[in-house]
PyMOL commands that place a pseudoatom at each C-alpha (Angstrom):
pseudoatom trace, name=CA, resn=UNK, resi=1, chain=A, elem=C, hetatm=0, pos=[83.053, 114.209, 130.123]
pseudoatom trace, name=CA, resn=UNK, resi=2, chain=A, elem=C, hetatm=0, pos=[84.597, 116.396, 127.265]
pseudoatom trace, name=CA, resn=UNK, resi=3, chain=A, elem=C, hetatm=0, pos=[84.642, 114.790, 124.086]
pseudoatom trace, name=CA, resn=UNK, resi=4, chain=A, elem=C, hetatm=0, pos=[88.230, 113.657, 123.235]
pseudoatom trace, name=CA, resn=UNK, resi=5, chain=A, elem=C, hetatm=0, pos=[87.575, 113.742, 119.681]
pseudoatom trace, name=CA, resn=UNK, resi=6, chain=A, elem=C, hetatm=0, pos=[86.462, 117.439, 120.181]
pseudoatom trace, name=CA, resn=UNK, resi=7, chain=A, elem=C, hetatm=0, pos=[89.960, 118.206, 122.259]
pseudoatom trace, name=CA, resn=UNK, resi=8, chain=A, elem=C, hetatm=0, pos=[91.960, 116.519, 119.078]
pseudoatom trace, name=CA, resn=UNK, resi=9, chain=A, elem=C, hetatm=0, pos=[90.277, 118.254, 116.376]
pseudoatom trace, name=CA, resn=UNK, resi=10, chain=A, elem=C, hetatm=0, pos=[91.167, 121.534, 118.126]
pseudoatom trace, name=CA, resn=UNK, resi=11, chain=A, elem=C, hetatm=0, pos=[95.017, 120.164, 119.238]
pseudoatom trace, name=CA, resn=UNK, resi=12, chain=A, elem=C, hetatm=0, pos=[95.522, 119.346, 115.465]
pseudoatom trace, name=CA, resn=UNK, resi=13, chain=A, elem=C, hetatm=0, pos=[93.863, 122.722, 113.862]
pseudoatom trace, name=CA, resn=UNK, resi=14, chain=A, elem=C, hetatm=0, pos=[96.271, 124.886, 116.333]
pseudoatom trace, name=CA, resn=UNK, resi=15, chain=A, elem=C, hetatm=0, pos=[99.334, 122.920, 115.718]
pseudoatom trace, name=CA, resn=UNK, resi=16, chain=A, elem=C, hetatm=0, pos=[98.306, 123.071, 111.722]
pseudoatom trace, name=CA, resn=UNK, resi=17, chain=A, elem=C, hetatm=0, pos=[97.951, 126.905, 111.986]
pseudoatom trace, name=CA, resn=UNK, resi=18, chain=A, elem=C, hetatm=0, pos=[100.518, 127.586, 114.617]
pseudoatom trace, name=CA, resn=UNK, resi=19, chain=A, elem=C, hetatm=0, pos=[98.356, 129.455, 116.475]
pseudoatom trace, name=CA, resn=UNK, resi=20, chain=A, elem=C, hetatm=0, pos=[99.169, 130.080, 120.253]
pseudoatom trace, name=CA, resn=UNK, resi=21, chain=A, elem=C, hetatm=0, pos=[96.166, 129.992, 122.751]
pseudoatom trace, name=CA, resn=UNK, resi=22, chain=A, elem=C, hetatm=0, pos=[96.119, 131.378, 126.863]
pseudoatom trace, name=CA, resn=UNK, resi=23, chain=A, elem=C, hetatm=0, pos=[93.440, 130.913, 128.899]
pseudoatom trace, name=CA, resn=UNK, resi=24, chain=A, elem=C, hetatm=0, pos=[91.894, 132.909, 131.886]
pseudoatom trace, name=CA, resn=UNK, resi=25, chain=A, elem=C, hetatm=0, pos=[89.260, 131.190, 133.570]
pseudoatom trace, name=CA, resn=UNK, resi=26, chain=A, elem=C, hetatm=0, pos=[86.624, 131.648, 136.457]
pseudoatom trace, name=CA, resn=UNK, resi=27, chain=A, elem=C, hetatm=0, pos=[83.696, 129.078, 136.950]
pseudoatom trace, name=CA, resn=UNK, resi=28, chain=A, elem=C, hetatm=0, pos=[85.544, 126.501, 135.032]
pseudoatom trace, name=CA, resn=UNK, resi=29, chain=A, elem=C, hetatm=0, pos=[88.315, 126.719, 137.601]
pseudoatom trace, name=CA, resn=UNK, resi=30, chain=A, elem=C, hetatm=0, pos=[91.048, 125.364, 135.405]
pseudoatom trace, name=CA, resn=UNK, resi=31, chain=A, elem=C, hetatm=0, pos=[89.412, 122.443, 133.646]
pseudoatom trace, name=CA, resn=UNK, resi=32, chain=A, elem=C, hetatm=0, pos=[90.245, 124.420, 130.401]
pseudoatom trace, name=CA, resn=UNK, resi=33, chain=A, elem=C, hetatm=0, pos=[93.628, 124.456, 130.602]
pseudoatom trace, name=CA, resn=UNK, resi=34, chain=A, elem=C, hetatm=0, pos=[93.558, 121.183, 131.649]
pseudoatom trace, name=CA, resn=UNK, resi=35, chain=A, elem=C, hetatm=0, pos=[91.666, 119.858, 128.863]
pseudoatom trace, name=CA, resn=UNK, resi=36, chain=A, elem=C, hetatm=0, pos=[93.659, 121.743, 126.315]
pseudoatom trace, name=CA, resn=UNK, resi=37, chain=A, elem=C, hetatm=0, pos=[97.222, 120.406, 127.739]
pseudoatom trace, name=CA, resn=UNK, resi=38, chain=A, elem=C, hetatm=0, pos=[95.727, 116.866, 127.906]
pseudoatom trace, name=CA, resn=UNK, resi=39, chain=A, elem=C, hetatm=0, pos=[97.158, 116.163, 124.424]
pseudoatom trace, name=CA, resn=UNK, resi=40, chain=A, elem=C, hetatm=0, pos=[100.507, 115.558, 123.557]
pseudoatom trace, name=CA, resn=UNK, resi=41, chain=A, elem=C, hetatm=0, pos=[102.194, 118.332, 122.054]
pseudoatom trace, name=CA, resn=UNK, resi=42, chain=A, elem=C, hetatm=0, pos=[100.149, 120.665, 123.540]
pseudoatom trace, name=CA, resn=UNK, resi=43, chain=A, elem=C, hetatm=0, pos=[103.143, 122.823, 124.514]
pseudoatom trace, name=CA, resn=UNK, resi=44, chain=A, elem=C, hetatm=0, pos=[103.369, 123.619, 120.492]
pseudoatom trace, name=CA, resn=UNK, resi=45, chain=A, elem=C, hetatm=0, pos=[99.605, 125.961, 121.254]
pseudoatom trace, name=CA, resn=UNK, resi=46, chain=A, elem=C, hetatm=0, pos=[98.952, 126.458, 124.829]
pseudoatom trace, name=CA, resn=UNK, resi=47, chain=A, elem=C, hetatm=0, pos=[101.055, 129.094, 126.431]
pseudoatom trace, name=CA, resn=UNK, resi=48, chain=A, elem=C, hetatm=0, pos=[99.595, 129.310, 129.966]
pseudoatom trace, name=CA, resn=UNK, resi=49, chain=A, elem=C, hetatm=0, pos=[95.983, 129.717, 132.080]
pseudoatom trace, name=CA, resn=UNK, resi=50, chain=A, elem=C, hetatm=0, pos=[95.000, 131.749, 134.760]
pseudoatom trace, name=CA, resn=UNK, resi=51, chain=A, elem=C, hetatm=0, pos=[92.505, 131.048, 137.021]
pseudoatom trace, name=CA, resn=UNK, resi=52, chain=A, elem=C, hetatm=0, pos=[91.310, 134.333, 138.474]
pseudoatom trace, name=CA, resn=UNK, resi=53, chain=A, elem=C, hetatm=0, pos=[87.814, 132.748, 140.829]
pseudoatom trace, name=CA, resn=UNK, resi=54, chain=A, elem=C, hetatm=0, pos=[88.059, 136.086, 142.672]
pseudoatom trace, name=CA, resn=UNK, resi=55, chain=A, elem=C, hetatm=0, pos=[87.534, 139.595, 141.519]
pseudoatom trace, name=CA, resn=UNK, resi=56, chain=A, elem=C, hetatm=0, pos=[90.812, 140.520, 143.065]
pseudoatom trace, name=CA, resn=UNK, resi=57, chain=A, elem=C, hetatm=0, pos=[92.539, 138.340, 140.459]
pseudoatom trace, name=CA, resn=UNK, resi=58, chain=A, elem=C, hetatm=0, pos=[90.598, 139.641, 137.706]
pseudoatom trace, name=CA, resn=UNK, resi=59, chain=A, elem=C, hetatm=0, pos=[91.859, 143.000, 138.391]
pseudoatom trace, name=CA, resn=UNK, resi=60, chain=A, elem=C, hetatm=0, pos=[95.400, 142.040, 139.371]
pseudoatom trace, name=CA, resn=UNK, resi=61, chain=A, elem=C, hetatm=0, pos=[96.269, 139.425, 137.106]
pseudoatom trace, name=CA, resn=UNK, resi=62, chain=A, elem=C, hetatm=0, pos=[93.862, 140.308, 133.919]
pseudoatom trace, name=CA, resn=UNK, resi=63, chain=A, elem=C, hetatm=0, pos=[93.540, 144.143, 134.138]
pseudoatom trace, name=CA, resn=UNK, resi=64, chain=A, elem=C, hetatm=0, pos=[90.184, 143.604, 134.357]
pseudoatom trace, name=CA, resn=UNK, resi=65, chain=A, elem=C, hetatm=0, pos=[89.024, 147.493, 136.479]
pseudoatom trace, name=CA, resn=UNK, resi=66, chain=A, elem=C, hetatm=0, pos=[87.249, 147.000, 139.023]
pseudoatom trace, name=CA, resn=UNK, resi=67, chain=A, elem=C, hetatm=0, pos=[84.647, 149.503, 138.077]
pseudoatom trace, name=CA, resn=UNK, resi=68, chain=A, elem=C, hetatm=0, pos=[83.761, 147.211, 134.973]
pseudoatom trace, name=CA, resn=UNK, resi=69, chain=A, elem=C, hetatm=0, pos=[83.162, 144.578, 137.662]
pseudoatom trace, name=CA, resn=UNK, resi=70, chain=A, elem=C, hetatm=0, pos=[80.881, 146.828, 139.874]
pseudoatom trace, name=CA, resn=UNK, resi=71, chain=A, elem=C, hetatm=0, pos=[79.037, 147.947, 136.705]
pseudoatom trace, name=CA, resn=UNK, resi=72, chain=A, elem=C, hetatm=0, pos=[78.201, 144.946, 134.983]
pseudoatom trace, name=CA, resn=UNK, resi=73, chain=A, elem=C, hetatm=0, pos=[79.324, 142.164, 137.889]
pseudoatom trace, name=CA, resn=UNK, resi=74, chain=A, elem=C, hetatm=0, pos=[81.422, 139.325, 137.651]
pseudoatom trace, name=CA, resn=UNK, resi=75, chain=A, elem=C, hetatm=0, pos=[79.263, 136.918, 135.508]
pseudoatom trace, name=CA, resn=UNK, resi=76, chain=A, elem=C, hetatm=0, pos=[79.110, 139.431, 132.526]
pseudoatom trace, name=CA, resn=UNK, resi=77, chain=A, elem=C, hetatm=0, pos=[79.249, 139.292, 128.802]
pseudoatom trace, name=CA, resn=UNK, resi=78, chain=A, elem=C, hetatm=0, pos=[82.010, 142.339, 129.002]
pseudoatom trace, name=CA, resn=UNK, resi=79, chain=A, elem=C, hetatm=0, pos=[83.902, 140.764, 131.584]
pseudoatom trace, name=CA, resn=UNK, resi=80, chain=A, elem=C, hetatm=0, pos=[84.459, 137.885, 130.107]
pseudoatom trace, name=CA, resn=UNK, resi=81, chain=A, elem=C, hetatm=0, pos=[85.844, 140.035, 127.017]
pseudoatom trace, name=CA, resn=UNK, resi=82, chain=A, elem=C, hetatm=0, pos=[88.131, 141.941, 129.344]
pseudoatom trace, name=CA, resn=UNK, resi=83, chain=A, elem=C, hetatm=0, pos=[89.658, 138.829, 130.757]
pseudoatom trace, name=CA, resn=UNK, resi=84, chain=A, elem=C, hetatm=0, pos=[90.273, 137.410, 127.071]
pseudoatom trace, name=CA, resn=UNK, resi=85, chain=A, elem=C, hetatm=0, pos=[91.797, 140.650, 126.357]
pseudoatom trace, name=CA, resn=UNK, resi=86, chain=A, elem=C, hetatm=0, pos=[94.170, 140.788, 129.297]
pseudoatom trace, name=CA, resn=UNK, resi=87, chain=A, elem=C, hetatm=0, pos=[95.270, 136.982, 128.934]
pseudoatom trace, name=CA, resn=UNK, resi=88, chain=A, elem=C, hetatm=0, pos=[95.963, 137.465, 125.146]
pseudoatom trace, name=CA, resn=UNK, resi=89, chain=A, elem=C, hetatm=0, pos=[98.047, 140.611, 125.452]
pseudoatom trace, name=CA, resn=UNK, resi=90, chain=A, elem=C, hetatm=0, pos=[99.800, 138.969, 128.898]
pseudoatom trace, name=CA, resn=UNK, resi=91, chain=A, elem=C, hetatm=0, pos=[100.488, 136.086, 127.061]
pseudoatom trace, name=CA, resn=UNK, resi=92, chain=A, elem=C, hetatm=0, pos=[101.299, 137.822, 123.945]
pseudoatom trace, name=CA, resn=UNK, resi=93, chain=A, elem=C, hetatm=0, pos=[99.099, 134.637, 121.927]
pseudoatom trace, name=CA, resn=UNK, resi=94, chain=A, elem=C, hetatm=0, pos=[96.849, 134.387, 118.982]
pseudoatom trace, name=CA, resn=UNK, resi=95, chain=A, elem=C, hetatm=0, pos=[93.991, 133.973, 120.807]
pseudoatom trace, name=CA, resn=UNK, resi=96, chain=A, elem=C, hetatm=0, pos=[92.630, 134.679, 124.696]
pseudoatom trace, name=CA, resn=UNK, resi=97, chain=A, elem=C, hetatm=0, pos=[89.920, 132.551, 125.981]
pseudoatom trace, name=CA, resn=UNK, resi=98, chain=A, elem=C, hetatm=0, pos=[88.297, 133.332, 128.638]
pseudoatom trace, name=CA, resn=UNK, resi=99, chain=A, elem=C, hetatm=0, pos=[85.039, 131.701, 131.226]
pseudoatom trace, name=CA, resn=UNK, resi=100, chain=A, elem=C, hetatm=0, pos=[82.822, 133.548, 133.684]
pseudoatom trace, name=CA, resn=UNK, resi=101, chain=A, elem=C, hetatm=0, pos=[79.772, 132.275, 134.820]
pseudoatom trace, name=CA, resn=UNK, resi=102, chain=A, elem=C, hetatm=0, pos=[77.680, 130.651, 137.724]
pseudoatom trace, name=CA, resn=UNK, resi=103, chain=A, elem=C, hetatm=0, pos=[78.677, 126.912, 138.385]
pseudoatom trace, name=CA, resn=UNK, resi=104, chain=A, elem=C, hetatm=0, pos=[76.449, 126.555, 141.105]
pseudoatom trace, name=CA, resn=UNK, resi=105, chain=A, elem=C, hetatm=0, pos=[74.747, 125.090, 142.546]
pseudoatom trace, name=CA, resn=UNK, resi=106, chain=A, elem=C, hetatm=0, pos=[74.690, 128.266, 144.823]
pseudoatom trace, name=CA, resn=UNK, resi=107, chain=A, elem=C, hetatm=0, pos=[75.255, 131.915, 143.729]
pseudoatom trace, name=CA, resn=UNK, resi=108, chain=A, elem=C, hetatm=0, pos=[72.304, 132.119, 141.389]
pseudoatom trace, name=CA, resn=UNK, resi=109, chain=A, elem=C, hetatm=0, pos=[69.724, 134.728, 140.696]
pseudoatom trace, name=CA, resn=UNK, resi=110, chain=A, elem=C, hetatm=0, pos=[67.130, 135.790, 138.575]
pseudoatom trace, name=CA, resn=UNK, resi=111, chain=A, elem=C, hetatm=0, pos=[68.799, 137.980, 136.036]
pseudoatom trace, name=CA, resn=UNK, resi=112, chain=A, elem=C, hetatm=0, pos=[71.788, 135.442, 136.578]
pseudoatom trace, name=CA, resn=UNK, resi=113, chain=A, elem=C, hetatm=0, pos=[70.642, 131.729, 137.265]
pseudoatom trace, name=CA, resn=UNK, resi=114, chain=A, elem=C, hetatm=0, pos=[72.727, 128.712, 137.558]
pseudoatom trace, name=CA, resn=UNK, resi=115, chain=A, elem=C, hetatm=0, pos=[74.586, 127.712, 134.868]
pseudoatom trace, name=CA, resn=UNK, resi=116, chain=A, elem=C, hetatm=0, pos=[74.711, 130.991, 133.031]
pseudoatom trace, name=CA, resn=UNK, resi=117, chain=A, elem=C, hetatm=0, pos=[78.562, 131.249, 131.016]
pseudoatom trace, name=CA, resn=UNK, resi=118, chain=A, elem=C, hetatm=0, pos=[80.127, 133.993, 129.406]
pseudoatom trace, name=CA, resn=UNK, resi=119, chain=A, elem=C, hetatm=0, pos=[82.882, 132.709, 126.838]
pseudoatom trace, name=CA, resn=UNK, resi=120, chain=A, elem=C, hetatm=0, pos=[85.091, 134.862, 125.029]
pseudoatom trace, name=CA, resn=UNK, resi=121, chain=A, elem=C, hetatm=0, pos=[87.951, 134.694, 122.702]
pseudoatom trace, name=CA, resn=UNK, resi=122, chain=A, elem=C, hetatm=0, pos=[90.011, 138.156, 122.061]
pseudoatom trace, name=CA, resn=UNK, resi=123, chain=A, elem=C, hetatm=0, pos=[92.227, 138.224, 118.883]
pseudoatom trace, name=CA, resn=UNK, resi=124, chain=A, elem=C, hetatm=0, pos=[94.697, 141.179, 118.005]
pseudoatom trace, name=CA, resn=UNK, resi=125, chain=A, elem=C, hetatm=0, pos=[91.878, 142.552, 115.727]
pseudoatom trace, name=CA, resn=UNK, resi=126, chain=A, elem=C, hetatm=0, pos=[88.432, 141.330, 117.711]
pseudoatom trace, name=CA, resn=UNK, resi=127, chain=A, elem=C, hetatm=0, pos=[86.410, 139.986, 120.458]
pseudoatom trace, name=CA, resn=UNK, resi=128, chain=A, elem=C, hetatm=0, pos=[83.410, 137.645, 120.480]
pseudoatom trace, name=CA, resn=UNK, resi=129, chain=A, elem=C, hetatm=0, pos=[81.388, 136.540, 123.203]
pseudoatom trace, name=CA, resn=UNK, resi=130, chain=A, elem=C, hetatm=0, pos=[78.650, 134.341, 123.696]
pseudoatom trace, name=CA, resn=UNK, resi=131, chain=A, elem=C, hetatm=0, pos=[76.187, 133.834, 126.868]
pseudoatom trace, name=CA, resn=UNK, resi=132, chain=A, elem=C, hetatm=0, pos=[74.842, 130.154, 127.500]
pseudoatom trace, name=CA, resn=UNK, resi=133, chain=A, elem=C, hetatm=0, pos=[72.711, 128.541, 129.776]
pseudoatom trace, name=CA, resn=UNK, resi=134, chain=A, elem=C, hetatm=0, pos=[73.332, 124.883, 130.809]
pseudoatom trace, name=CA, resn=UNK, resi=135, chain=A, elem=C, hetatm=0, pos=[71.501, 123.089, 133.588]
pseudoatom trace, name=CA, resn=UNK, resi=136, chain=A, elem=C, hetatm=0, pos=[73.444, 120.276, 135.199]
pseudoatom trace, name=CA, resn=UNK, resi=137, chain=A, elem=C, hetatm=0, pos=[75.099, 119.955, 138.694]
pseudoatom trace, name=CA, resn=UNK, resi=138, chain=A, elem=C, hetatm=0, pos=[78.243, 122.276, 139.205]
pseudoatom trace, name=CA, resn=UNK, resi=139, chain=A, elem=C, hetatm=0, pos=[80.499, 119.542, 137.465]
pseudoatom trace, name=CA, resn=UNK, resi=140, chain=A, elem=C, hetatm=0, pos=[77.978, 119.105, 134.308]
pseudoatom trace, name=CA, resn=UNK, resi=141, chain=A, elem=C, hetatm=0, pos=[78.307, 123.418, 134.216]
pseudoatom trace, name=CA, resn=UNK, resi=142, chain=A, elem=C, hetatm=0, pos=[81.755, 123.527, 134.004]
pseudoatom trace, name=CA, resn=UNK, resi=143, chain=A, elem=C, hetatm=0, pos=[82.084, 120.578, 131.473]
pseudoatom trace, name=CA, resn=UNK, resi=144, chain=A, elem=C, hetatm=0, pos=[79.255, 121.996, 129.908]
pseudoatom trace, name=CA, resn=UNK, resi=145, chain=A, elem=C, hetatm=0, pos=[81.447, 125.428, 129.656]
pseudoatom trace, name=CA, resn=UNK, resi=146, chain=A, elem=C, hetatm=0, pos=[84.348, 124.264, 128.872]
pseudoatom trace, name=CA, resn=UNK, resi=147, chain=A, elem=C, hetatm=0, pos=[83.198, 122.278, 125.780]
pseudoatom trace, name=CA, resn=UNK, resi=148, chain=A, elem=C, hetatm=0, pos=[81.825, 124.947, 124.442]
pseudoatom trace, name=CA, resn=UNK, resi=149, chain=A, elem=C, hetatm=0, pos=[84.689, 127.163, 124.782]
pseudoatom trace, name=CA, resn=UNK, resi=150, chain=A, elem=C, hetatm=0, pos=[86.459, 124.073, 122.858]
pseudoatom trace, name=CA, resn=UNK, resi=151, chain=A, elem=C, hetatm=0, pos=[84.096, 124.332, 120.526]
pseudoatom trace, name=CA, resn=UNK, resi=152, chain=A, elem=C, hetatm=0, pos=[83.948, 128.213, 119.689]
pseudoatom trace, name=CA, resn=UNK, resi=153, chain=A, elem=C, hetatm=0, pos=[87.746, 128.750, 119.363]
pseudoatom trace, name=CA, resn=UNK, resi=154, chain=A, elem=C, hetatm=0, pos=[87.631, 125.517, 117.092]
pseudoatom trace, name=CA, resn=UNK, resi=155, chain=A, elem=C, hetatm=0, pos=[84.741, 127.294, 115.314]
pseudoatom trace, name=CA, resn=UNK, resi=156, chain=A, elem=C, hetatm=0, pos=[86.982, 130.090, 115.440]
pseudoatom trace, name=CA, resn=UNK, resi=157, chain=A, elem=C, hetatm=0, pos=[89.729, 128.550, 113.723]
pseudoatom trace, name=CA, resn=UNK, resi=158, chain=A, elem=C, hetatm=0, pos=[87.706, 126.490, 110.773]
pseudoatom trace, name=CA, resn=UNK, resi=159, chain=A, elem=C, hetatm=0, pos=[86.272, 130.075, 109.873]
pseudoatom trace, name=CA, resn=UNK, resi=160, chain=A, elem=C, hetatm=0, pos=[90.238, 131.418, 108.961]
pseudoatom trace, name=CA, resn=UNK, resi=161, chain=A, elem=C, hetatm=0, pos=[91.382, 128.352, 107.189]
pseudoatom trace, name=CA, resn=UNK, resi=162, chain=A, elem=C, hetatm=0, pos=[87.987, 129.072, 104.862]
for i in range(1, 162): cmd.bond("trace and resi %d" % i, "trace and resi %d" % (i + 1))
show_as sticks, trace
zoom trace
């Protein structure tokens, strides 16, 4: 379970910047979104979430070309900042967050195991990404990933008020 002190922290640090957050997510398959609009007054930050599982909706709905996805695959640290990209301009927001990765627990390999996660968070001026590696069931993975997401863009956040 996602910390609900964690999902507060971030709810008040938007709404206290007025910053406007989208999300486009794959192997967290909307728990993000969820997690971010289970506060009231989340309407004030959240703007909408994708969730583009396929690499058909990465392309269609994120701009995300599909020979970026036969180069580096799905599950890829430059995906994941070409779907924050395409949901921040979309959504015209402050920030695009974005979650690729291997739930499981199928679909793993050896360069890409279960549990590997892309995150990324595109602003008008950047992109950061970070790879992790968490080793639960499928659910665990995508709490996992979406916690940390939580946590980065919060991260994100404390480092512009400073």
């Amino acid at each position: 379970m996602i910390n609900p002190e964690l999902v507060n922290k971030l709810s008040d640090e938007l709404k206290k910047q007025k910053a406007t957050v989208a999300t486009a997510e794959s192997c967290t398959g909307g728990l993000l979104a969820h997690t971010l609009t289970n506060v009231s007054g989340s309407s004030a930050y959240f703007d909408r979430g994708v969730i583009s599982y396929s690499n058909k909706a990465k392309q269609e709905v994120l701009g995300v070309p599909e020979d970026v996805l036969k180069k580096y695959g799905a599950v890829s640290r430059k995906v994941a900042e070409v779907m924050a990209q395409g949901i921040r301009q979309r959504a015209s927001v402050d920030y695009g967050l974005a979650t690729t990765g291997i739930a499981g627990p199928t679909g793993g390999t050896n360069d890409k195991p279960v549990g590997l996660v892309y995150i990324a968070i595109a602003t008008k001026d950047y992109v950061t990404v970070k790879r992790y590696l968490f080793s639960g069931d499928r659910l665990t993975n995508k709490e996992s990933g979406c916690a940390a997401a939580l946590e980065l863009l919060l991260e994100l956040l404390s480092q512009k008020k400073s």
